[in-house]
C-alpha positions as CSV (number, residue, x, y, z in Angstrom):
1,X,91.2,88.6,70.7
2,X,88.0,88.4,68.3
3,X,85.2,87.2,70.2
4,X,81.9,85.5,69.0
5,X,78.5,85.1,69.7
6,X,78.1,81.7,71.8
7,X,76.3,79.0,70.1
8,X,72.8,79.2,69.2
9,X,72.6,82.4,69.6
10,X,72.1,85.3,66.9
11,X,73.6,88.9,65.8
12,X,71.3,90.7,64.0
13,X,73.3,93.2,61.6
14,X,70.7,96.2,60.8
15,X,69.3,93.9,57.5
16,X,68.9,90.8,59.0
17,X,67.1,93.3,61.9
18,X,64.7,94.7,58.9
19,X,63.9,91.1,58.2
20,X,62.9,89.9,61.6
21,X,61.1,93.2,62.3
22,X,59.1,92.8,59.5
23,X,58.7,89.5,60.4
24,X,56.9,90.8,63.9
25,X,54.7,93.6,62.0
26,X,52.9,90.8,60.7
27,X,52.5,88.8,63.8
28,X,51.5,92.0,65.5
29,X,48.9,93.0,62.8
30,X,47.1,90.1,62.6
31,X,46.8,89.7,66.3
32,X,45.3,93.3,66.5
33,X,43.1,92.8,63.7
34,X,41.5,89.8,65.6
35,X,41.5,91.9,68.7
36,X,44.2,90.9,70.6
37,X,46.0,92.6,73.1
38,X,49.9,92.7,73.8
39,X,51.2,91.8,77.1
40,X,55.1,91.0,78.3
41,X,56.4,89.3,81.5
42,X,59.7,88.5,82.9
43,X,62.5,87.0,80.5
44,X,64.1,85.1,83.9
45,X,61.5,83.4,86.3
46,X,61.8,80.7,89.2
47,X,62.9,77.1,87.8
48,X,60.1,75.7,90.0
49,X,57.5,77.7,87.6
50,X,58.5,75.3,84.9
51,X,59.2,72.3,86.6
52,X,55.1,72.3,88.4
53,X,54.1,72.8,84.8
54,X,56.7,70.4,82.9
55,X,58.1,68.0,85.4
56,X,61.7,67.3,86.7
57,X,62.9,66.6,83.4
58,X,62.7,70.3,81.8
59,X,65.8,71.3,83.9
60,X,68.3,69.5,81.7
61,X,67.1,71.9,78.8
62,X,67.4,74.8,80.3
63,X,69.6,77.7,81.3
64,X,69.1,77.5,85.1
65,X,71.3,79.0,88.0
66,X,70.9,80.1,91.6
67,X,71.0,84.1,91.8
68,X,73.3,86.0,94.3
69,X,69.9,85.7,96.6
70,X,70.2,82.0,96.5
71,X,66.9,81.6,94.3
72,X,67.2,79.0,91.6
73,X,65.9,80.7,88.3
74,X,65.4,79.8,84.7
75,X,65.6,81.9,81.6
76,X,62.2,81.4,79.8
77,X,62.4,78.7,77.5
78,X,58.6,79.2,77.1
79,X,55.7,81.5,77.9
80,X,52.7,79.7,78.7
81,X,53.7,79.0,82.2
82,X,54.4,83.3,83.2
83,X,51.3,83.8,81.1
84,X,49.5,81.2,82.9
85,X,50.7,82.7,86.4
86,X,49.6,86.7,84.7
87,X,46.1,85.4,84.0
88,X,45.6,83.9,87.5
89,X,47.2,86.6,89.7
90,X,43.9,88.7,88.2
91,X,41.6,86.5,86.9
92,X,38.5,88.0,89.0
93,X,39.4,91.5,87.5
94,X,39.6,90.5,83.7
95,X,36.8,90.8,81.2
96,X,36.1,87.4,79.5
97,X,37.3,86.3,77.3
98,X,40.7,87.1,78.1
99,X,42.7,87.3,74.8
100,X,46.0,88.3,75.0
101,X,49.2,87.8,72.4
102,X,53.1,88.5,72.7
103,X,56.4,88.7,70.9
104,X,59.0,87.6,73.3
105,X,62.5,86.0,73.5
106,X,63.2,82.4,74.5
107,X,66.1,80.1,75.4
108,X,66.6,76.4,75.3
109,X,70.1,74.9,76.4
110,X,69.6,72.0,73.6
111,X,72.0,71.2,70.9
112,X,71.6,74.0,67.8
113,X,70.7,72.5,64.9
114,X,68.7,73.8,61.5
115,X,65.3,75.2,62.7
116,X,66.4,75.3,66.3
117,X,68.4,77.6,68.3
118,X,69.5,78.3,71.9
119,X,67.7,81.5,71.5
120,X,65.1,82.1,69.3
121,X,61.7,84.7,69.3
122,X,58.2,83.0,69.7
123,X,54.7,85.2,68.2
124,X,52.3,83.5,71.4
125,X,48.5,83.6,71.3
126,X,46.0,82.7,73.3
127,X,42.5,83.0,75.0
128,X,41.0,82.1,78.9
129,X,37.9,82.5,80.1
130,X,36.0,80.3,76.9
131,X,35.7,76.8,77.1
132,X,33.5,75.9,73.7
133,X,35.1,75.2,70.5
134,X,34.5,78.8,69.4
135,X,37.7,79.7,71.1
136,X,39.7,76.8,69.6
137,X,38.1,77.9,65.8
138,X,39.3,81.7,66.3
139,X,43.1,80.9,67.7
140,X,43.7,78.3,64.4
141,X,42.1,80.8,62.3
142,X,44.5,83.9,63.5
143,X,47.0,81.1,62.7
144,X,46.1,80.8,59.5
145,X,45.7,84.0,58.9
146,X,49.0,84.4,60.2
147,X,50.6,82.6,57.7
148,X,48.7,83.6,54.9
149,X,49.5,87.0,55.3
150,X,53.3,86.2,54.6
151,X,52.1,84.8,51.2
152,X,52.0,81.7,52.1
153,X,48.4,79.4,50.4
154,X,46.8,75.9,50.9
155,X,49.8,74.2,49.0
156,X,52.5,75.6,51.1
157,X,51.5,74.9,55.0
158,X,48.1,72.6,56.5
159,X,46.9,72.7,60.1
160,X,46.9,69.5,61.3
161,X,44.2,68.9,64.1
162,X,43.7,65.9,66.6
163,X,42.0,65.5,69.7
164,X,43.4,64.1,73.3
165,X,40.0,64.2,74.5
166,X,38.6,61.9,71.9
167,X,42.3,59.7,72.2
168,X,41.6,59.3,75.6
169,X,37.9,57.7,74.6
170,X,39.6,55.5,72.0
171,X,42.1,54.2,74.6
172,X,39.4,53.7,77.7
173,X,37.4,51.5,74.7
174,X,41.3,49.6,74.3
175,X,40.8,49.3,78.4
176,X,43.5,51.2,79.1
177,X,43.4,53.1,82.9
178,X,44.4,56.7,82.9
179,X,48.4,55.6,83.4
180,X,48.5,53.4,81.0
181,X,46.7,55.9,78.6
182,X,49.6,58.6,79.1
183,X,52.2,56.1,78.9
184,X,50.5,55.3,75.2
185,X,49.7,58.8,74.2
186,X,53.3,59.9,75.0
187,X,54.5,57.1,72.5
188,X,51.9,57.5,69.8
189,X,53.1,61.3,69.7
190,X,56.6,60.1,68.4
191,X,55.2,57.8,66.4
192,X,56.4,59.7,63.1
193,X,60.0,59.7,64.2
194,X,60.1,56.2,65.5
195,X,60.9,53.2,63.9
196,X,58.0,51.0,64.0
197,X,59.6,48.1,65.7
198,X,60.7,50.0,68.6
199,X,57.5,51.5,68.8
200,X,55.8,48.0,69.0
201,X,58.7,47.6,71.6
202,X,57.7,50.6,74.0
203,X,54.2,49.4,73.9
204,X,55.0,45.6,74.6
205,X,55.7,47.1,78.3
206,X,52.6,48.7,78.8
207,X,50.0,46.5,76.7
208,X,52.1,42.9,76.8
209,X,51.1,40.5,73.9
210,X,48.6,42.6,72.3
211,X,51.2,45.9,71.7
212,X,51.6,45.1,67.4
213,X,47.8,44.4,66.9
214,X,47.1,47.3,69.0
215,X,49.9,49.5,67.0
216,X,47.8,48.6,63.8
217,X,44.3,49.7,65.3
218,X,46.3,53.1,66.2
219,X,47.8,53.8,62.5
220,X,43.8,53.2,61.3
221,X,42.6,55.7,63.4
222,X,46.0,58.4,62.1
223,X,45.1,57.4,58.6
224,X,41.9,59.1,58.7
225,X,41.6,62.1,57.1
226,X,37.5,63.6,57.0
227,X,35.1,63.8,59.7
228,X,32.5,61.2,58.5
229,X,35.3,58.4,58.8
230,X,36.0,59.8,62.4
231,X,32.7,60.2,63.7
232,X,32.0,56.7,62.0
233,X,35.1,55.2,63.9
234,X,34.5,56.7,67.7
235,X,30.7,55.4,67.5
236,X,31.5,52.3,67.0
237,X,33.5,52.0,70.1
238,X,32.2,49.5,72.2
239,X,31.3,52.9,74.7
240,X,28.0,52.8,76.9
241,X,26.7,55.3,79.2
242,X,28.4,58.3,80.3
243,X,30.9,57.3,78.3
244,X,29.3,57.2,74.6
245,X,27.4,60.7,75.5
246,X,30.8,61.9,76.3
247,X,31.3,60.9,73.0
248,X,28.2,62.6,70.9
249,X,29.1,65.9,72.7
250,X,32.8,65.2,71.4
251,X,32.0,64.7,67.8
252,X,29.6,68.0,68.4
253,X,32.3,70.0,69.6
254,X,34.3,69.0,66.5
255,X,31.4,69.7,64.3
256,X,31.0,73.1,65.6
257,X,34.9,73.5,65.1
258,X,35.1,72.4,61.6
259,X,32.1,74.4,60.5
260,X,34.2,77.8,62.2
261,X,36.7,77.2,60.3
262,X,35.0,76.9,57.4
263,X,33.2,79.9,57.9
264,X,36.2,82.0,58.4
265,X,38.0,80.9,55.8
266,X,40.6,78.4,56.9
267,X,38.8,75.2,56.0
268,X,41.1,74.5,53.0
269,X,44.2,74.4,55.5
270,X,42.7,72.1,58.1
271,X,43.6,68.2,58.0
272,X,42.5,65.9,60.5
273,X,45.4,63.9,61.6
274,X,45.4,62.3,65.2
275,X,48.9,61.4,64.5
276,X,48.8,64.6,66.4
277,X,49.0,64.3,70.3
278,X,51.4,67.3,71.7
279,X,53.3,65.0,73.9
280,X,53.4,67.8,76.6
281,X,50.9,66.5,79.2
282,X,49.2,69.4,80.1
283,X,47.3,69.7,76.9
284,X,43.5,68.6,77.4
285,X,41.3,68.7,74.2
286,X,42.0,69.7,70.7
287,X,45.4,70.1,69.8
288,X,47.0,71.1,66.3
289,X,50.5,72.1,64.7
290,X,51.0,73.9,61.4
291,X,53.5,72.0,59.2
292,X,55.1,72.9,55.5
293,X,52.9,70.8,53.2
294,X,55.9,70.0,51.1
295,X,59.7,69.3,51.3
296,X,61.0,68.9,54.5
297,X,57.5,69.0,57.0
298,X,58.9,71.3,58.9
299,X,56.6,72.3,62.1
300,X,56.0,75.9,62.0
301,X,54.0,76.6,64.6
302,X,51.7,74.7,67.3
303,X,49.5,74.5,70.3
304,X,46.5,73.4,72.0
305,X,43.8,73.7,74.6
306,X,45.2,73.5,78.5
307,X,42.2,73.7,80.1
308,X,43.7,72.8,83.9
309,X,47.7,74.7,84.0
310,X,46.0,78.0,85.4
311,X,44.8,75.9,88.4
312,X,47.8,73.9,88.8
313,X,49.8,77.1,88.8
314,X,47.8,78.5,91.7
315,X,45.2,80.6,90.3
316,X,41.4,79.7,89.7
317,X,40.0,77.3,87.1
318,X,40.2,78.7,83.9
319,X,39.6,77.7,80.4
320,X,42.6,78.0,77.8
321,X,43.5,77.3,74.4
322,X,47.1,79.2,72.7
323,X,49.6,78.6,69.6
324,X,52.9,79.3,70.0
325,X,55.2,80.4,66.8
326,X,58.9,80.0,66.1
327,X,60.5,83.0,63.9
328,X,63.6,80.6,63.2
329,X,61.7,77.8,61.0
330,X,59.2,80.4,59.7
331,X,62.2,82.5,58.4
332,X,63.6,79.3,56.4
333,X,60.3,78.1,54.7
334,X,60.0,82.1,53.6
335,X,63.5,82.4,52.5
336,X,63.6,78.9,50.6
337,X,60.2,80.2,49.1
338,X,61.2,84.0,48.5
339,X,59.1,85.1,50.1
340,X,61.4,87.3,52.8
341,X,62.6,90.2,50.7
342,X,65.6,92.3,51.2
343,X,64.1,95.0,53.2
344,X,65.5,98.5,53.2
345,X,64.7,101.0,55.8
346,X,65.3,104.5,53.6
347,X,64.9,107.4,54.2
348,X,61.6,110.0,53.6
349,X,63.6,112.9,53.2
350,X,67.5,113.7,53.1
351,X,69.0,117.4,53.1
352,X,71.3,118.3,50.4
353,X,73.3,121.1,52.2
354,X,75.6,123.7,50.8
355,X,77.3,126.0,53.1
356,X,77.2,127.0,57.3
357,X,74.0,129.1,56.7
358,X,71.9,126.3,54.4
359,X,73.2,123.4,57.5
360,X,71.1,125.6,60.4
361,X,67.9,126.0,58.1
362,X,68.2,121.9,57.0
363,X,69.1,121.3,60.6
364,X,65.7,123.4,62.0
365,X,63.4,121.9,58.5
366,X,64.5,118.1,60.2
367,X,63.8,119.0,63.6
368,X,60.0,119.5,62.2
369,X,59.6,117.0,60.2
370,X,61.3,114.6,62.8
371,X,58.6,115.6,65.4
372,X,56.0,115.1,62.9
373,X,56.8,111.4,62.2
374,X,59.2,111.0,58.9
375,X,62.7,109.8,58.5
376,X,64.7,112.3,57.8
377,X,68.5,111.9,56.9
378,X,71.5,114.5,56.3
379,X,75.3,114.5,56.3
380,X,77.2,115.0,59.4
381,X,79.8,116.6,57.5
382,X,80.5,119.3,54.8
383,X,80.6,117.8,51.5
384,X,80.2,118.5,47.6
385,X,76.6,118.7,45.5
386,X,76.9,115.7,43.9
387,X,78.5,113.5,46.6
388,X,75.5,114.0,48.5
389,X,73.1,113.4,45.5
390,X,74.5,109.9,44.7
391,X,74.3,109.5,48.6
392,X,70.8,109.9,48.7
393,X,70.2,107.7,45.7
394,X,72.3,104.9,47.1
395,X,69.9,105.3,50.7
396,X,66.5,105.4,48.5
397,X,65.5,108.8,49.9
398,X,61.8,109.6,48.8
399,X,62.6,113.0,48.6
400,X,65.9,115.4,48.6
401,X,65.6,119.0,50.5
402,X,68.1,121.4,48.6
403,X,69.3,124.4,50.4
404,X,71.6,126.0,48.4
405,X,72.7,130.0,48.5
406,X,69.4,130.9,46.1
407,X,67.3,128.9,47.9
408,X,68.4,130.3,51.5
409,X,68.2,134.0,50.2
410,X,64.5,133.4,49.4
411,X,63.4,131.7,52.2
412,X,62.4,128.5,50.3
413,X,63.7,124.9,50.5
414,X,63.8,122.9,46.5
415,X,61.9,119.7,47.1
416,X,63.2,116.9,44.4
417,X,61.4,113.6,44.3
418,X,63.4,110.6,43.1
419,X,60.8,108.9,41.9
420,X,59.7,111.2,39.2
421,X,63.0,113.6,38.9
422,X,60.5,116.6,39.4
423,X,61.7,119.6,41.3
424,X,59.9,122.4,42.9
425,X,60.5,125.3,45.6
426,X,58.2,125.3,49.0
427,X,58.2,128.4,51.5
428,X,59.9,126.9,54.5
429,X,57.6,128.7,56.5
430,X,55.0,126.4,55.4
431,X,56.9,123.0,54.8
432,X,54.6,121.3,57.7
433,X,51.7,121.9,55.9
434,X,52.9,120.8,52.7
435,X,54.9,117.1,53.4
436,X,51.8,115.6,54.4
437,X,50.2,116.1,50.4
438,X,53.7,115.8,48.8
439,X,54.1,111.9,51.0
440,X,50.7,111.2,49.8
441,X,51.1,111.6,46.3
442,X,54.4,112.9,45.3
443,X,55.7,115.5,42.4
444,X,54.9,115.5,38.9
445,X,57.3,116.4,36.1
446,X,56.1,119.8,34.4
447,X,55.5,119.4,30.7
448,X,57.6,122.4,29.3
């Protein structure tokens, strides 16, 4: 019987395992170079964990069971909630801010479909401890970063950013209360995929009468695309008092934001769009997803500030803004772009071996340069000069190590470098002194 793997779920054959390895280099350099710091935590958690942060309705999608000590329990299907739990089991002990990133695997038990698996690995980033908009400007800016790094520009991806904190101005000035305002920001968020009569239909129940005049005002305020226009729009909201300070500080904080950004060098990717609401309801300020500028839109990464989930899961009050990226949609937009290469892991060196004697010297030269750090290859078995030249060409070795009779006899090992065809004989004694120049800048061809 030929089994398979069960749906949604991935092999990784040793080039597909190049691909998404390189894939995680890049997430991993870019956190480090904005001085992040890697952190793991459980792949299976309670099912409460998720349901306090997401609500009843989260069970459906996700691959829950009771454990042989009768505990119900959930594969992740995100990390915000264990990270969340991490940060407040030692918040009094960690030095603000708090900036942590991780590489982890997820599951969903939703039905597989381009761009979304059962299991799939998310690059996670985020910051506690920093509540100004400073925070916010250095998470979309690794994001971009991020991105860029994989050769992606302005024309391929664009940040969108919105606001729940200003939507929920814009909807008190509607007179909505605060249920009424979820109820309208959960809709708005699915605007783009919802036909606009049903959408006038979903808001007929919470507004009455008013729900298509009301749907017009909203797709005015996601048409706007620059700051002035915003700012313009929120203060002429019939706001007073507390209210319309709360709405000067607003526009500050995005002010401050958009001036970051622009500073570090991701201005030309941001696009306002309060289309934008991140129907998850524990989100509680600025909010933002990467999408491909062209083709398909396809959301590549997202994520916002949750200001209140620390507290909610039991630990202290604690600022927090994080991004979340998928490697299953980023791996399409670079492979329909090119810009995922077949990567090859070769070989530095590989032995060319010719009789018992020459196998115990290449055997004892690999050992060495093992310990020191280099791939080394050689055949397992006995086999003929030139059978294990074409081997090493077909592997991309760097380098061949001959040890023939002559070579043994002296106590030398013949270096070749592929690269250049050049040849020349090293004392073995000294071969861990040597590599280090030769990897560095290779042999020359001799003019005769």
């Amino acid at each position: 019987m030929q089994f398979q793997s069960l749906p949604g779920f991935r092999e990784f054959y040793p080039d597909a395992c190049v691909r998404r390895n390189h894939i995680f280099g890049q997430w991993r350099r870019v956190a480090r170079a904005f001085n992040f710091q890697e952190y793991d935590a459980p792949v299976l958690e309670p099912l409460e964990l998720y349901i306090e942060k997401s609500g009843e309705e989260i069970v459906g999608q996700l691959f829950n069971f009771e454990d042989r000590g009768g505990r119900a329990v959930a594969l992740r299907p995100e990390m915000t909630p264990s990270l969340a739990r991490l940060i407040g089991a030692k918040a009094n002990s960690l030095k603000r801010p708090i900036k942590w990133f991780n590489i982890g695997e997820h599951y969903r038990y939703e039905k597989p479909q381009k761009g979304r698996l059962r299991a799939f690995y998310q690059f996670n980033v985020d910051i506690f401890g920093e509540a100004g908009p400073a925070a916010d400007a250095e998470l979309i800016a690794l994001l971009v970063q991020t991105l860029r790094t994989f050769g992606l520009d302005s024309k391929d991806f664009k940040v969108r950013l919105s606001d729940r904190d200003l939507w929920w101005l814009i909807l008190l000035a509607e007179g909505l209360d605060e249920a009424g305002s979820a109820a309208v920001l959960a809709i708005i968020d699915k605007l783009e995929r919802t036909d606009r009569s049903k959408a006038v239909a979903q808001l007929t129940e919470v507004l009455g009468e008013d729900a298509e005049a009301f749907l017009t005002r909203v797709e005015e305020v996601i048409a706007i695309r620059d700051f002035d226009s915003l700012s313009s729009y929120i203060l002429n909201l019939a706001l007073k008092g507390d209210l319309a300070e709360q709405a000067q500080h607003r526009l500050a904080d995005w002010q401050a934001l958009l001036s970051g950004l622009k500073s570090s060098g991701a201005g030309d990717f941001i696009q306002i769009d309060l289309g934008i609401v991140r129907g998850l309801a524990y989100y509680t300020g600025f909010v933002f997803e990467a999408f491909e500028a062209s083709g398909e839109g396809r959301a590549l990464a997202g994520g916002g500030r949750y200001d209140a989930l620390v507290k909610k899961l039991g630990g202290p009050e604690m600022p927090a803004v994080g991004f979340a990226m998928g490697d299953v949609t980023l791996a399409d937009l670079l492979e329909s772009k090119k810009l995922l290469a077949t990567y090859v892991e070769s070989p530095d060196f590989i032995a060319i071996i010719g009789g018992a004697e020459a196998r115990d010297a290449a055997l004892a030269d690999a050992a060495l340069l093992r310990s020191m750090g280099y791939r080394v290859d050689y055949p397992l078995k006995d086999q003929g000069f030139g059978k294990q030249f074409k081997d090493a060409n077909q592997k991309g070795a760097r380098f061949a190590l001959i040890y023939g009779t002559d070579e043994i006899e002296k106590g030398v090992v013949k270096i070749r470098d592929f690269a250049t065809g050049a040849e020349q004989e090293y004392p073995r004694l000294g071969l861990a002194e040597i590599v280090p120049e030769l990897m560095a800048s290779g042999l020359c061809t001799t003019e005769a």
